[in-house]
C-alpha positions in Angstrom: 0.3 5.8 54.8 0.4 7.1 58.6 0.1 6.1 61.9 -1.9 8.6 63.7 -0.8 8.2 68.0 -2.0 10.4 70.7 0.5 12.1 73.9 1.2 8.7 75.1 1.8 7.3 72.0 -0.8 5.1 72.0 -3.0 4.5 68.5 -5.7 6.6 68.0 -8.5 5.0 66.0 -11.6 7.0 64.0 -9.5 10.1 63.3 -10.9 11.8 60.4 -8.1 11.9 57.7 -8.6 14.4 54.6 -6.6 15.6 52.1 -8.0 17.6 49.7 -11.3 16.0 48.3 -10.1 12.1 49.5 -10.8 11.4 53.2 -10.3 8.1 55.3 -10.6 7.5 58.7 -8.2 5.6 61.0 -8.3 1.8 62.0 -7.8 0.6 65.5 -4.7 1.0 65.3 -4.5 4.2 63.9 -3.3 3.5 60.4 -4.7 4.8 57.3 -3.7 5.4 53.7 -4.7 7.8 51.4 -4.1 6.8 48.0 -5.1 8.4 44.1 -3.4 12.2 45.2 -4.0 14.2 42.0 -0.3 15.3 41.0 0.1 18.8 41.2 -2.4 19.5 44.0 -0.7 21.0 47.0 -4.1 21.4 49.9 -2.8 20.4 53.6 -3.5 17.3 55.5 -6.2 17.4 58.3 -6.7 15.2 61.0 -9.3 15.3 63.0 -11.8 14.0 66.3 -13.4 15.0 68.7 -12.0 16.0 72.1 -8.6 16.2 70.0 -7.1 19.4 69.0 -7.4 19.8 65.0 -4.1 18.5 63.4 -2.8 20.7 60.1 0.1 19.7 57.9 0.7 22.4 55.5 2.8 20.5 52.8 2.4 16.9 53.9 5.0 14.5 52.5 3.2 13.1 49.9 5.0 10.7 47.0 4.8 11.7 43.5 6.3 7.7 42.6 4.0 5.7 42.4 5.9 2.1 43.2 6.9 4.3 46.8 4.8 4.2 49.6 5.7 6.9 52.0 5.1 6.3 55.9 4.8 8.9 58.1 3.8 9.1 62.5 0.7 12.0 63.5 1.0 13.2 67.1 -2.8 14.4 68.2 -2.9 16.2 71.5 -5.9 16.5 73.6 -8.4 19.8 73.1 -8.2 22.1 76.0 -9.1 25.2 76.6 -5.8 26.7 75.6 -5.5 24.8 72.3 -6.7 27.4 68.9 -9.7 26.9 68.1 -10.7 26.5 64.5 -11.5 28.9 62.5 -15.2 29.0 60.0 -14.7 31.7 57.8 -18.5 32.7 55.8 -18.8 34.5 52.5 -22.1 35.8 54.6 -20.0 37.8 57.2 -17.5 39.2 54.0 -14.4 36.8 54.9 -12.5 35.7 51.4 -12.8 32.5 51.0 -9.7 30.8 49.2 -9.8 29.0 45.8 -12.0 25.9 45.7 -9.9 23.5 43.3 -8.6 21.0 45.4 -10.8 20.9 48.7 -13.6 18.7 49.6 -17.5 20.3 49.8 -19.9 18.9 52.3 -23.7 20.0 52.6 -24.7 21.6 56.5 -28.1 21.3 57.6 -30.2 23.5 59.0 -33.6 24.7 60.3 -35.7 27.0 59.1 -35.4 29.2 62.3 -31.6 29.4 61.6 -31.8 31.5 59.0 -30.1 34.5 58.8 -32.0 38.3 57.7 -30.3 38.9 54.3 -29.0 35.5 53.1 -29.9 34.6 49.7 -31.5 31.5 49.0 -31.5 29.3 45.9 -34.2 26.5 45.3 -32.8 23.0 44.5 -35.5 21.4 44.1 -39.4 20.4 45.2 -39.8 17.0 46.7 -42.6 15.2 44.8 -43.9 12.9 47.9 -44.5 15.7 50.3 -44.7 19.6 50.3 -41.5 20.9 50.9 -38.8 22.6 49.0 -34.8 22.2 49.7 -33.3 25.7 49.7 -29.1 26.4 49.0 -28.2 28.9 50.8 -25.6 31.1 48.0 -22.7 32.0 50.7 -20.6 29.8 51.4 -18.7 28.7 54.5 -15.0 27.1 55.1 -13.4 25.5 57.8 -11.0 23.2 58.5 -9.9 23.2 54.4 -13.5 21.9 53.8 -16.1 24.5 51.9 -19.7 24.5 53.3 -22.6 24.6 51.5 -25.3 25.3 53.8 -29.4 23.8 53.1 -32.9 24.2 54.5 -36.1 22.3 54.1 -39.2 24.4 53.7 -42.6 24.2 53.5 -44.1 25.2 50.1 -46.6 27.5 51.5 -43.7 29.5 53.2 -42.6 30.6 49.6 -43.5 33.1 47.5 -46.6 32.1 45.3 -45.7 30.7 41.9 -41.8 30.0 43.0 -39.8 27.7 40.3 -36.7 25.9 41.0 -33.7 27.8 40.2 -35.3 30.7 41.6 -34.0 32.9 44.6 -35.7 34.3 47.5 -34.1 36.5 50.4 -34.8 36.1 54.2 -36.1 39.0 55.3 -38.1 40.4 58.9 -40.9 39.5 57.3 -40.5 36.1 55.9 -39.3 34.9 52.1 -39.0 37.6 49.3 -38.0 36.8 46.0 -35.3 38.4 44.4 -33.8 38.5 40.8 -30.1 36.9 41.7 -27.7 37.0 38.6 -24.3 35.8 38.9 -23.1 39.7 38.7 -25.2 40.7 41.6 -23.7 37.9 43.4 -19.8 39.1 42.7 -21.4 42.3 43.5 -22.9 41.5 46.9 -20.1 39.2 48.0 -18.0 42.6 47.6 -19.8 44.9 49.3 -20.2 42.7 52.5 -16.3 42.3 52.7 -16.1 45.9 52.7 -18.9 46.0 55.6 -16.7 43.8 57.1 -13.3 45.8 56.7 -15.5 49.3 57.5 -18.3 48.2 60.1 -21.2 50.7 60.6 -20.4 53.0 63.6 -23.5 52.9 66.1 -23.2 55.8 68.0 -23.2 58.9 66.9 -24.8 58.6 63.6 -21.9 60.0 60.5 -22.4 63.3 59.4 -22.7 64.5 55.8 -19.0 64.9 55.4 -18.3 61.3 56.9 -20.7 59.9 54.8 -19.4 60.8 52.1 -15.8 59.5 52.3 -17.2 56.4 53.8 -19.4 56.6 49.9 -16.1 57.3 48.1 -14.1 55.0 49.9 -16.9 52.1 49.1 -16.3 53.2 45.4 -12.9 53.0 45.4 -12.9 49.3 47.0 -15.6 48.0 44.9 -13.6 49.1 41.5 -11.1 47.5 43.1 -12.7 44.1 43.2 -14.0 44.8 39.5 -17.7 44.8 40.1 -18.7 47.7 40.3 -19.6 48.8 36.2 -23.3 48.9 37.0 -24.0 47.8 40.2 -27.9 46.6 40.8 -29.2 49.8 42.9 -31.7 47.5 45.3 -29.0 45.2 45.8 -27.7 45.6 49.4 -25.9 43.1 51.9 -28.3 43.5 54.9 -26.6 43.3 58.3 
């Protein structure tokens, strides 16, 4: 149990309360209890709203005796401009992501003129009522100790003809292209783009032969480092 209060100690009701996948929100006077805390599991505690800085508790003080309730006081302080932002790390831009056991997934919307030139697309499903397919999006996001999956509802006639579910396309310049997506081209994508992201392209001047080179060797060397790189697919590329 806790008792979230704000500067002036005064209760601070609707605060988002999540620990791992089990999430409550705060009453009005800004209690809540989070019960059913797998042994073992060790995520932090987040408490969140808006206009309120994000509150993490790495190791919250959580009972392992069952006949104990433990009681504990959450100070939120208001979001300024000073206060640290949070931080959404994307398996798109090459962040490492950290294990999933333990931490809630939520789905993200978005619209179809949000996507993004290179991200890989897997469809769910076909709705049966009206002509649109819902798209997963195969990078995910995290933030906040919450993974993101991220969706998109398309027309069918902006697929590629004869599409099935479980297929893949890539957005590309100039629309939808499907691609052959195994799980070993995924490991080997998600590597390359974290080394894109450790070794950015230069823009100015272009390498020469010599600097393109190590910049090859040095991609070799980090890919065998991640283990994928065996055979890796020669079209498949993480485009900027």
């Amino acid at each position: 149990m806790g008792t979230v209060l704000d500067s002036a100690h005064a209760p601070v009701a609707g605060v988002r309360v999540r620990l791992g996948a089990i999430e409550t929100e705060t009453n009005n006077l800004g209690r809540f209890r989070l019960v059913s805390i797998p042994l073992g599991s060790a995520p932090p505690l987040y408490l969140r709203k808006d206009s309120y800085a994000t509150l993490r508790v790495d190791q919250p003080p959580v009972s392992s005796d069952p006949d104990t309730v433990a009681t504990h006081t959450f100070l939120l302080t208001t979001s300024n401009g000073d206060a640290q932002a949070s931080t959404r790390l994307s398996e798109f831009h090459g962040d490492r992501l950290p294990p999933a056991s333990g931490y809630s997934i939520r789905t993200e919307r978005v619209e179809p003129g949000a996507l993004r030139k290179g991200d890989v697309l897997m469809i769910q499903k076909f709705y049966k009522r009206e002509p649109d397919a819902l798209l997963l999006s195969r990078f995910r996001d995290y933030e906040d100790g919450e993974f993101i999956l991220t969706t998109v509802r398309i027309p069918k006639s902006d697929l590629p003809a004869n599409i099935e579910e479980k297929s893949h396309v890539r957005v590309t310049d100039q629309g939808l292209q499907a691609i052959e997506f195994s799980p070993q081209r995924h490991q080997f994508n998600l590597a390359l783009r974290r080394f894109n992201k450790l070794h950015p392209p230069a823009s100015t001047p272009p390498p020469g032969f010599n600097e393109s080179r190590a910049l090859t060797d040095q991609r070799i060397e980090f890919l065998k480092a991640e283990g994928v790189l065996g055979r890796p697919p020669r079209q498949e590329r993480a485009d900027p």
